[in-house]
C-alpha atoms as a printed R data frame, in Angstrom:
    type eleno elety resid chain resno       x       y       z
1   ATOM     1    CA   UNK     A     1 -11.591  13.165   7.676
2   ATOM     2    CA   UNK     A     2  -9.530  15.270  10.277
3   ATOM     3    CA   UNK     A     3  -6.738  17.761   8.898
4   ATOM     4    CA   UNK     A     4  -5.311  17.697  12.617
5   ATOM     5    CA   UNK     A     5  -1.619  16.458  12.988
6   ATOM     6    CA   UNK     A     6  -1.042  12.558  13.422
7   ATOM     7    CA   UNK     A     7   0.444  13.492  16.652
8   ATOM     8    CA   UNK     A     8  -2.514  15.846  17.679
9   ATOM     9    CA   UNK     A     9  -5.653  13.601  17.386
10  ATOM    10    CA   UNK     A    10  -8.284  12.277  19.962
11  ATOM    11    CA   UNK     A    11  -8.637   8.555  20.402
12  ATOM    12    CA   UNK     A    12  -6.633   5.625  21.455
13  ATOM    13    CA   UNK     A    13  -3.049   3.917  20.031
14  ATOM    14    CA   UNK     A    14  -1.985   0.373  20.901
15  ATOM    15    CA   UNK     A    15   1.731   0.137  22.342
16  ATOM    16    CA   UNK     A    16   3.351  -2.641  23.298
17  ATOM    17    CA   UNK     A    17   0.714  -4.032  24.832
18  ATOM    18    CA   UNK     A    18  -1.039  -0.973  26.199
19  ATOM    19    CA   UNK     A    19  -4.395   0.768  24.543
20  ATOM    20    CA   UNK     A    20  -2.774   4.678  24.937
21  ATOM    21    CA   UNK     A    21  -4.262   8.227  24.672
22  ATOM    22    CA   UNK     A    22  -3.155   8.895  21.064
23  ATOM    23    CA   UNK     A    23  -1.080  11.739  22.262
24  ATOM    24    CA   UNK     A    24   0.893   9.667  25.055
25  ATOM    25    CA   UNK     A    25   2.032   7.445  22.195
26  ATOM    26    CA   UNK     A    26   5.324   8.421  21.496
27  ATOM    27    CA   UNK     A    27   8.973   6.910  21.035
28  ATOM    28    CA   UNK     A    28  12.560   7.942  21.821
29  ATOM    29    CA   UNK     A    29  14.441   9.945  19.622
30  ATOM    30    CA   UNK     A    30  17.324   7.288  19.345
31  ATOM    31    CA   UNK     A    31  14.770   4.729  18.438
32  ATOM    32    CA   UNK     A    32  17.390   2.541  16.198
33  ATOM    33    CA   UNK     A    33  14.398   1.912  13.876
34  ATOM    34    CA   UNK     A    34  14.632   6.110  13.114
35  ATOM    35    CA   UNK     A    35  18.023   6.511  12.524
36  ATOM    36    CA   UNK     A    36  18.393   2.869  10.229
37  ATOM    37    CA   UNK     A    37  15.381   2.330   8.601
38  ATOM    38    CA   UNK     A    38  14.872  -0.957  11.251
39  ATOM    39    CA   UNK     A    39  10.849  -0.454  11.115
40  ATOM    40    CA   UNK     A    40   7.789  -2.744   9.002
41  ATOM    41    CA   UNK     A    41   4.385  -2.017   8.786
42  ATOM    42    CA   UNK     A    42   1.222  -2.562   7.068
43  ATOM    43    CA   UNK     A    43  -1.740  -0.625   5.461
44  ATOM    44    CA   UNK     A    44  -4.995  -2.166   6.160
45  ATOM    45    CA   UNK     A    45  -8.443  -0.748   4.786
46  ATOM    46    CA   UNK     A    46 -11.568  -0.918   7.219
47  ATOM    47    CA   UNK     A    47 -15.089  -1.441   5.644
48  ATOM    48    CA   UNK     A    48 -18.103  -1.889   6.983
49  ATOM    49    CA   UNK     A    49 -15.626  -2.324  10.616
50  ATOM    50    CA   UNK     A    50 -13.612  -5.261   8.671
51  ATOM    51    CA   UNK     A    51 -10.426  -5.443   7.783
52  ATOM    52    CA   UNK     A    52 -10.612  -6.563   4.121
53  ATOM    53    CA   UNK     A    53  -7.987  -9.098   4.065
54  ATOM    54    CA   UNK     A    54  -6.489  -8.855   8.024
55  ATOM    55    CA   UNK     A    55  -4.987 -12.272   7.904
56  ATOM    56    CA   UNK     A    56  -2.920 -11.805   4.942
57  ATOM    57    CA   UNK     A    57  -1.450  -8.337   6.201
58  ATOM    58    CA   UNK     A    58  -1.331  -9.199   9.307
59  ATOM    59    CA   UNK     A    59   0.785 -12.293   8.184
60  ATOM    60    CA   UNK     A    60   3.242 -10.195   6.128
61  ATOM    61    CA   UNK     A    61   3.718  -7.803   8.927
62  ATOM    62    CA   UNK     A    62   6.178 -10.886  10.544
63  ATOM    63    CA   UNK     A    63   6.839 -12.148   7.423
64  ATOM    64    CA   UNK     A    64   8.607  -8.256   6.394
65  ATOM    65    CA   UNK     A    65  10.161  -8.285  10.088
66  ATOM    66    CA   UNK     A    66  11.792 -11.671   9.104
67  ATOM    67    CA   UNK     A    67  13.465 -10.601   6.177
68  ATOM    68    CA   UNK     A    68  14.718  -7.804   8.667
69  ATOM    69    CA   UNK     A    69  15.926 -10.118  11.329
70  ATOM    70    CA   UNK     A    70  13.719  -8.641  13.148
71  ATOM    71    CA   UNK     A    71  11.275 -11.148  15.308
72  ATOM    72    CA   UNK     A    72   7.494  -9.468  16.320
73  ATOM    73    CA   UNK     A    73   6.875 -10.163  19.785
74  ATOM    74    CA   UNK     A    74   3.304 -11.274  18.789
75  ATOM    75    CA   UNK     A    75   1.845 -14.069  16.753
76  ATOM    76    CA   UNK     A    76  -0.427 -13.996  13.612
77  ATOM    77    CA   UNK     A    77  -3.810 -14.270  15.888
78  ATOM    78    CA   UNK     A    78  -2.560 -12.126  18.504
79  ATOM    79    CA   UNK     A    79  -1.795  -9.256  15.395
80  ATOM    80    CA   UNK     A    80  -5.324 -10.220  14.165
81  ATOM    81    CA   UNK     A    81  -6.789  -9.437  17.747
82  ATOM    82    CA   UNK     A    82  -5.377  -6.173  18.710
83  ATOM    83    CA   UNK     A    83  -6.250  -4.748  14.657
84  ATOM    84    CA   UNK     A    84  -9.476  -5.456  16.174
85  ATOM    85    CA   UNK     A    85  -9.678  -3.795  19.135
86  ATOM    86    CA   UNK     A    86  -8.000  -0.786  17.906
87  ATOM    87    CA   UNK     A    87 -10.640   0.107  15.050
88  ATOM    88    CA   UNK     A    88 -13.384  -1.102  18.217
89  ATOM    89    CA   UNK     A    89 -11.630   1.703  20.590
90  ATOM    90    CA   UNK     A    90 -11.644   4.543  18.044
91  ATOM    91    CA   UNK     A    91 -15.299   3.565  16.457
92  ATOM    92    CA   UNK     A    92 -13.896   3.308  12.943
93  ATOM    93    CA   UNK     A    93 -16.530   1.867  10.720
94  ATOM    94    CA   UNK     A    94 -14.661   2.501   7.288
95  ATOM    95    CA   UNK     A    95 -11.117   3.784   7.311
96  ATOM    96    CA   UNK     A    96  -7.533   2.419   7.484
97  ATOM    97    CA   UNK     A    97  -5.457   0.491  10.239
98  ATOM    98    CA   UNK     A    98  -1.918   0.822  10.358
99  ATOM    99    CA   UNK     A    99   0.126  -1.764  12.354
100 ATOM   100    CA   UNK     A   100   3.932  -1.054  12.770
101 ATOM   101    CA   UNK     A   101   6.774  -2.362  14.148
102 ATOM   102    CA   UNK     A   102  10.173  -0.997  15.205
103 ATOM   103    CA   UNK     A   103  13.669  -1.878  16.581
104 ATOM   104    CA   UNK     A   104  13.929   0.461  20.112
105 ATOM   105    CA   UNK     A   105  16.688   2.700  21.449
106 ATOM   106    CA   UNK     A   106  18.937  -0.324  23.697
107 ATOM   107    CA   UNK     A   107  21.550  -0.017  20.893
108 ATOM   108    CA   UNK     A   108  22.964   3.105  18.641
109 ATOM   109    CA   UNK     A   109  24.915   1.284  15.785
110 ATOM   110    CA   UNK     A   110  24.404  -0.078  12.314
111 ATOM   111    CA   UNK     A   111  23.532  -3.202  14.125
112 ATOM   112    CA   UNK     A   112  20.563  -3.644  16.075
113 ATOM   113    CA   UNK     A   113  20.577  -7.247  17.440
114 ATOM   114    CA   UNK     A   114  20.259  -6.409  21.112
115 ATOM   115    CA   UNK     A   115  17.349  -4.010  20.688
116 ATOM   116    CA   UNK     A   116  13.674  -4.444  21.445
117 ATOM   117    CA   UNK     A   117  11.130  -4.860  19.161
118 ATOM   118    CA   UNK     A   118   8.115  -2.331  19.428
119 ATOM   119    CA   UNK     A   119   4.437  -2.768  18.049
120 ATOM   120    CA   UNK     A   120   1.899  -0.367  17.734
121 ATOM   121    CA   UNK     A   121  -1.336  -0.020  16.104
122 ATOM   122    CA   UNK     A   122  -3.262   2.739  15.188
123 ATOM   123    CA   UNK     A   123  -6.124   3.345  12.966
124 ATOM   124    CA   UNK     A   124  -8.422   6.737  11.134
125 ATOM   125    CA   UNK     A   125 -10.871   7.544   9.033
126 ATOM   126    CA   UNK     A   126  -9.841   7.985   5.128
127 ATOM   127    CA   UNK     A   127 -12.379   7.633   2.500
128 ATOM   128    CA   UNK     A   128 -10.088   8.069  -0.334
129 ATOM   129    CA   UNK     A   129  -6.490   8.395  -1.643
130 ATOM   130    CA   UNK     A   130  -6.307   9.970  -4.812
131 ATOM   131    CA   UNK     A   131  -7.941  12.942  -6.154
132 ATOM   132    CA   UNK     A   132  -7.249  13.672  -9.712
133 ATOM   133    CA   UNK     A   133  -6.241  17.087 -10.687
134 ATOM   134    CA   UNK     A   134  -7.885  16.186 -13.493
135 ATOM   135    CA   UNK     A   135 -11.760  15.658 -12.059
136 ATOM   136    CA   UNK     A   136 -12.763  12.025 -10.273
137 ATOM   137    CA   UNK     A   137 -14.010  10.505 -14.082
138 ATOM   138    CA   UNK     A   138 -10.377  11.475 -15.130
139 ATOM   139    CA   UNK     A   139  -8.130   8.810 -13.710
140 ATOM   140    CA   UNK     A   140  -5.002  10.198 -12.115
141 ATOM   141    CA   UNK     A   141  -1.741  11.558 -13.822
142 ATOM   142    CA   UNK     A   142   1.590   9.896 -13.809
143 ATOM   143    CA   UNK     A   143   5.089  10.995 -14.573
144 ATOM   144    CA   UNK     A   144   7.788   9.483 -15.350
145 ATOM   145    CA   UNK     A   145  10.616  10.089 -12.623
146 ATOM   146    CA   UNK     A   146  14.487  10.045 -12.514
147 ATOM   147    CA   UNK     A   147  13.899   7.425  -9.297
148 ATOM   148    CA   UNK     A   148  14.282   3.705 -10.308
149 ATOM   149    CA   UNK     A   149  13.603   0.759  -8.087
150 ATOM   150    CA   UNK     A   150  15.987  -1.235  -7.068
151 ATOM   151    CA   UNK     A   151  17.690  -4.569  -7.985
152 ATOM   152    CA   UNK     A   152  16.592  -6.996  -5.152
153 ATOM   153    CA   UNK     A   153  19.984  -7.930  -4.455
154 ATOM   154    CA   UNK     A   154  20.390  -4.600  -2.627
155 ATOM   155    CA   UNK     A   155  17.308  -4.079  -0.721
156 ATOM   156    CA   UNK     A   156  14.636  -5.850   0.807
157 ATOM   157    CA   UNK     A   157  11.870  -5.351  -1.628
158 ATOM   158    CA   UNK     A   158   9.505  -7.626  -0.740
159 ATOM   159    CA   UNK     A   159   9.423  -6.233   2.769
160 ATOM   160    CA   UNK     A   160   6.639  -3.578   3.607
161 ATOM   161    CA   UNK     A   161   9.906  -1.630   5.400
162 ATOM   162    CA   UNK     A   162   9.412   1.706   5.805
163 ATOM   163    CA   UNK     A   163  13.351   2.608   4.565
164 ATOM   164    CA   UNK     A   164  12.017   1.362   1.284
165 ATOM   165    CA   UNK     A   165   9.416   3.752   1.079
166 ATOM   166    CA   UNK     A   166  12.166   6.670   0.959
167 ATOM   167    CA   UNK     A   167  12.724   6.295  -3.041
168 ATOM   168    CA   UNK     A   168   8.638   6.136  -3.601
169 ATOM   169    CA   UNK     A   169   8.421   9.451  -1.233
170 ATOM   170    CA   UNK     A   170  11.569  11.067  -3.322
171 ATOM   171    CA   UNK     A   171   9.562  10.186  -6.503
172 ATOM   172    CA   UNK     A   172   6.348  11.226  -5.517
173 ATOM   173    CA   UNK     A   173   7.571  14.420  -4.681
174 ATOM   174    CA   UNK     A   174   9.356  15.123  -7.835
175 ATOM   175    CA   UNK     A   175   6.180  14.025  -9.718
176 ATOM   176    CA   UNK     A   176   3.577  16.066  -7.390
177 ATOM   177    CA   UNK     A   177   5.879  19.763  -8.475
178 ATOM   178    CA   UNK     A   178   5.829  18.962 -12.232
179 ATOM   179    CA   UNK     A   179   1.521  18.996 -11.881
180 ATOM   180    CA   UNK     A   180   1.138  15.509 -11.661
181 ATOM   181    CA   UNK     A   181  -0.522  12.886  -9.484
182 ATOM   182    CA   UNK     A   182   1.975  10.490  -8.725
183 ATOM   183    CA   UNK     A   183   5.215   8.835  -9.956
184 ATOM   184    CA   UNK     A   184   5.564   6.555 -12.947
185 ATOM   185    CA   UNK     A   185   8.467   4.293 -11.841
186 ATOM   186    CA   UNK     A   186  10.582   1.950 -13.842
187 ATOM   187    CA   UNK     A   187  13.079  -0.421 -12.354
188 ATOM   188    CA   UNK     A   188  16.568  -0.536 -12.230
189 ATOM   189    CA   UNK     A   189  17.138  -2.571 -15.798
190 ATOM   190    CA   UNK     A   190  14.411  -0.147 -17.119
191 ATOM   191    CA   UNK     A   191  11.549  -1.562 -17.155
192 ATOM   192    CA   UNK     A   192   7.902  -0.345 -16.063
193 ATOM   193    CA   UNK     A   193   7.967  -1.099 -12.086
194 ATOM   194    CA   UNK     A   194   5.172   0.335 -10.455
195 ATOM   195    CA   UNK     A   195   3.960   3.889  -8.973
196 ATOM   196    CA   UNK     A   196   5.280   5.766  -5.956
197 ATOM   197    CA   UNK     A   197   3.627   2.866  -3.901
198 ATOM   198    CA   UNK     A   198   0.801   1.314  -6.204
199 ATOM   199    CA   UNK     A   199   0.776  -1.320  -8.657
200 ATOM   200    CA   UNK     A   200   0.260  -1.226 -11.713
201 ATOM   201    CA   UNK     A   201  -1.699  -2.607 -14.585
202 ATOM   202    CA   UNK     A   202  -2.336  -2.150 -18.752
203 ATOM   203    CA   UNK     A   203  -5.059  -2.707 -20.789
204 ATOM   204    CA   UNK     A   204  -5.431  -3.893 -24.378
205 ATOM   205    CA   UNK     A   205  -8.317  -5.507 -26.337
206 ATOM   206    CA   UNK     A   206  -9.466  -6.644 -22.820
207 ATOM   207    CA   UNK     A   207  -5.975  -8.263 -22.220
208 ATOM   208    CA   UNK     A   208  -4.913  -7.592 -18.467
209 ATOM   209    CA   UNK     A   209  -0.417  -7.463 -17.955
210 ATOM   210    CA   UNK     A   210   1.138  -6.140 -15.285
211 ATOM   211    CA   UNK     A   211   4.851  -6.091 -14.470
212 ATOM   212    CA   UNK     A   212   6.820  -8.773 -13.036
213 ATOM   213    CA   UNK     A   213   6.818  -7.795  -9.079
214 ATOM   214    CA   UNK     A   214  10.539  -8.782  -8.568
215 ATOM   215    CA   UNK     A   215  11.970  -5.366  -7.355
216 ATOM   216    CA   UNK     A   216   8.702  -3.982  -5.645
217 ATOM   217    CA   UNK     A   217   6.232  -5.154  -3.440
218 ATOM   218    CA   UNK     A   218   3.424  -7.784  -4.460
219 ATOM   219    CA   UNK     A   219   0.808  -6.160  -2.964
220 ATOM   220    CA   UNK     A   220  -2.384  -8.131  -1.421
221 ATOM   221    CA   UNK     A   221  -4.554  -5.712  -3.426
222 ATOM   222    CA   UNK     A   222  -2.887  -6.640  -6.812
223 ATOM   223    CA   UNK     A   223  -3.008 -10.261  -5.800
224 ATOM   224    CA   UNK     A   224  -6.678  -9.848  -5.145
225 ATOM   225    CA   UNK     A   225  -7.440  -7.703  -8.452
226 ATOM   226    CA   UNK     A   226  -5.419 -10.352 -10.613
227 ATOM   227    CA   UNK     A   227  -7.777 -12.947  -9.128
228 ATOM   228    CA   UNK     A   228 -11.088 -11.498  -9.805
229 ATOM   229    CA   UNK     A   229  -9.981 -10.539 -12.958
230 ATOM   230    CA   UNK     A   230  -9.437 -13.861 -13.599
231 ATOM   231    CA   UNK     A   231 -12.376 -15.232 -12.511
232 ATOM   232    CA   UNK     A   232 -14.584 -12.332 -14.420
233 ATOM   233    CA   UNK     A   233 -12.732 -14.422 -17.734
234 ATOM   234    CA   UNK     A   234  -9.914 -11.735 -18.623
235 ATOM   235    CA   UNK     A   235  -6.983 -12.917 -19.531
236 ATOM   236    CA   UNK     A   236  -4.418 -11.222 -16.937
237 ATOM   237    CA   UNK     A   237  -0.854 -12.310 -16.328
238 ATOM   238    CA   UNK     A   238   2.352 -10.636 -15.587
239 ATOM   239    CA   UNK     A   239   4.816  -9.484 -18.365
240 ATOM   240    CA   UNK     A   240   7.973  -7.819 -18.657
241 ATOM   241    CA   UNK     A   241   6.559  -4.539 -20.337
242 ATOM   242    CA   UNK     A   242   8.585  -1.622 -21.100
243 ATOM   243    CA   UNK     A   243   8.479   2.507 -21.288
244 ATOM   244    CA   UNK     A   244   8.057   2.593 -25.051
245 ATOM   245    CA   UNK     A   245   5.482   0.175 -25.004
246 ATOM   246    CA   UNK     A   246   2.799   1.855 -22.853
247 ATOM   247    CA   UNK     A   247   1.617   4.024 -25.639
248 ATOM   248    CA   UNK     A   248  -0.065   0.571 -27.168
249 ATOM   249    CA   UNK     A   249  -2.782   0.282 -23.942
250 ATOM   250    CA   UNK     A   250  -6.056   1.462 -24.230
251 ATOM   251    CA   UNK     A   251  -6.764   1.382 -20.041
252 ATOM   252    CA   UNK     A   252  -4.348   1.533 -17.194
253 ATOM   253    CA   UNK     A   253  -5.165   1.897 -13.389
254 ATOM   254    CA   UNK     A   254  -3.171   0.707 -10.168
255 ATOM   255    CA   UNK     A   255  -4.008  -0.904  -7.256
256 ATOM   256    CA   UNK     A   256  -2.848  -0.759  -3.190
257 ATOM   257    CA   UNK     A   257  -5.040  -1.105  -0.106
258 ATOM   258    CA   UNK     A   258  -4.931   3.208  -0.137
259 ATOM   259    CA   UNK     A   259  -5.914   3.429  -4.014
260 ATOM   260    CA   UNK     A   260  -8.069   0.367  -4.357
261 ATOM   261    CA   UNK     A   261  -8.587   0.399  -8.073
262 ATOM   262    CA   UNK     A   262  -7.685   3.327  -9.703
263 ATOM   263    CA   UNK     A   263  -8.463   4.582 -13.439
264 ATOM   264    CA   UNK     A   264  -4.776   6.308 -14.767
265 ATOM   265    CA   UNK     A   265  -5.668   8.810 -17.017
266 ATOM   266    CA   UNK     A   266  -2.260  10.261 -18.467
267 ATOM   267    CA   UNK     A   267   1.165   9.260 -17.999
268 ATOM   268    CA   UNK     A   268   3.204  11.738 -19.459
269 ATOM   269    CA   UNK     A   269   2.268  12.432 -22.788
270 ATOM   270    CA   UNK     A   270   0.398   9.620 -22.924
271 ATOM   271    CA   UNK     A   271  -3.506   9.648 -22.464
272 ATOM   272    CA   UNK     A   272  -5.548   6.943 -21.655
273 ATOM   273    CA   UNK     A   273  -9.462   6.677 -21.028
274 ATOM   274    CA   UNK     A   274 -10.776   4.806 -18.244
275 ATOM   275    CA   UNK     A   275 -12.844   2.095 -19.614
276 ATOM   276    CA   UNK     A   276 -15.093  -1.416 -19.430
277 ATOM   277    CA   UNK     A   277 -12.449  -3.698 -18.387
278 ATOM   278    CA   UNK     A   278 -11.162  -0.655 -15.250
279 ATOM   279    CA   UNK     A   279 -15.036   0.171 -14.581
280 ATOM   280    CA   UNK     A   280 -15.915  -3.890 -14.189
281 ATOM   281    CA   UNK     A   281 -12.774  -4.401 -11.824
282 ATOM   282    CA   UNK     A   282 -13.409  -1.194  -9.730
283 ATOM   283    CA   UNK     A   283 -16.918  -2.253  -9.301
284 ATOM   284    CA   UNK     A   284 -15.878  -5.938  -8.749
285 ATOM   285    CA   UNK     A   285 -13.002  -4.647  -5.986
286 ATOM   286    CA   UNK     A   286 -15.968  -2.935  -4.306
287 ATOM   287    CA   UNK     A   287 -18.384  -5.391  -4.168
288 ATOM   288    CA   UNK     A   288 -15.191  -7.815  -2.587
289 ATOM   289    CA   UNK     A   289 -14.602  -5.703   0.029
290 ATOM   290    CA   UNK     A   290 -17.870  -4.074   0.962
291 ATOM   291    CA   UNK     A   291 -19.437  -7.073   0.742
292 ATOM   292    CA   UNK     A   292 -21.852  -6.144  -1.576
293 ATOM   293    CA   UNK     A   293 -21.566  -9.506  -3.674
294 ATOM   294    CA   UNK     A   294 -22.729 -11.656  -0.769
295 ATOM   295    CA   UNK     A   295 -26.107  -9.240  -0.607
296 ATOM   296    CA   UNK     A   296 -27.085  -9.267  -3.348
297 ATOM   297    CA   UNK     A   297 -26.611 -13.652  -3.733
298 ATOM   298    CA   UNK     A   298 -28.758 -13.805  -0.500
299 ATOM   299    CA   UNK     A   299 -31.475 -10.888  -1.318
């Protein structure tokens, strides 16, 4: 994978209905969507040259500019289409697609009802998210941060809008300079949330919870994960859990279209050892998306 700048690459972005030298894709400065958080987008993982799950994102893409008023100037299929041609233009065989949308410069005010709506798509090679300090059989470190999420009432969680990601960049942050992986976030009545932008999951006696997603995101990849989970004959099912319980798990790992499934190791003083039920999902996940399942039931 590349170390250049995002705004430095070769290959080709689609904008607004143009496929664009990546470096001639660019926006203006007063771009409403800049200065007030008016922009959604999506994270979409590319295997094989698939995108593992493209209706679904590609669905909540206009479903998260709804719940911002704001209307995408393209439909479901069409979204489906240009994901498509993008990862086709740059030769991406496994690697990650990122669709976004954006409110344009027509109007400079809290209010953005007479601006245009922008699309672009763009799309690179990235093998993996996490790297545990700790060594890849380790599972990743989490701390526990002084950023909450929020109560629902007072921001549109279950948007994939890019102002929300502000609090999971402020925690990640605070967790990366204490020597840790990522954030360990609880919500705002205190309860175990999620991480900086993964979610999560605990272990016991081959008993699956995970918290209630009502002030973060329910990602596609959790919904996916608690499904084949199911299916493998765990029994898996949300729960309010909270901080003083997490020392009781034997196993925890998150989930997210960037982590996939991935093995927690430690949060705070707490250590954990990835395990059966984390080693049978992980392998499960894979098979899913790399289609590895279908080979082997037609070898």
């Amino acid at each position: 994978m590349t170390n250049a700048p995002f705004d430095d690459r070769d290959g080709y972005i689609w904008m607004d209905g143009e496929m664009l030298n990546w470096r001639d894709a660019k926006l203006h400065v007063l771009s409403h969507g800049l200065h007030y958080g008016g922009s959604v987008f999506e994270g979409e993982r590319v295997y094989g040259g698939n995108i593992f799950k493209l209706r679904e994102h590609s669905q909540r893409l206009i479903d998260s500019g709804a719940i911002l008023d704001m209307k995408l100037p393209m439909s479901v299929e069409e979204i489906d289409e240009v994901s498509k041609e993008v990862i086709a233009a740059n030769n991406i065989v496994d690697g990650y697609v990122r669709p976004v949308a954006w409110r344009g410069a027509e109007q400079m005010a809290v209010s953005g009802q007479n601006t245009t709506i922008h699309v672009a798509f763009t799309c690179w090679q990235w093998p993996k998210y996490f790297f545990p300090k700790g060594g890849e059989n380790a599972g990743i470190a989490l701390k526990t941060v002084s950023w909450r999420r929020p109560d629902p009432r007072t921001s549109p969680v279950q948007s994939k809008a890019a102002g929300n990601y502000a609090i999971g960049t402020c925690a990640k942050h605070e967790a990366e300079r204490a020597g840790f992986d990522d954030a360990f976030m609880l919500d705002y009545k205190g309860r175990v949330a999620e991480s900086s932008g993964s979610n999560i999951f605990f272990v016991k006696d081959n008993v699956i919870r995970t918290p209630v997603p009502e002030c973060f995101l329910n990602g596609i990849t959790r919904q996916t994960v608690m499904k084949l989970a199911a299916e493998i004959g765990y029994d898996v099912a949300e729960a309010e859990i909270m901080p003083e319980e997490i020392g009781d798990y034997q196993e925890v790992f998150v989930t997210g279209t960037a982590a996939e499934v991935t093995a927690v190791g430690r949060i705070d003083d707490h250590e954990y050892t990835p395990g059966k039920v984390t080693e049978t999902l992980q392998e499960a996940y894979r098979a899913l998306t790399r289609g590895e399942e279908k080979e082997r039931k037609t070898a």
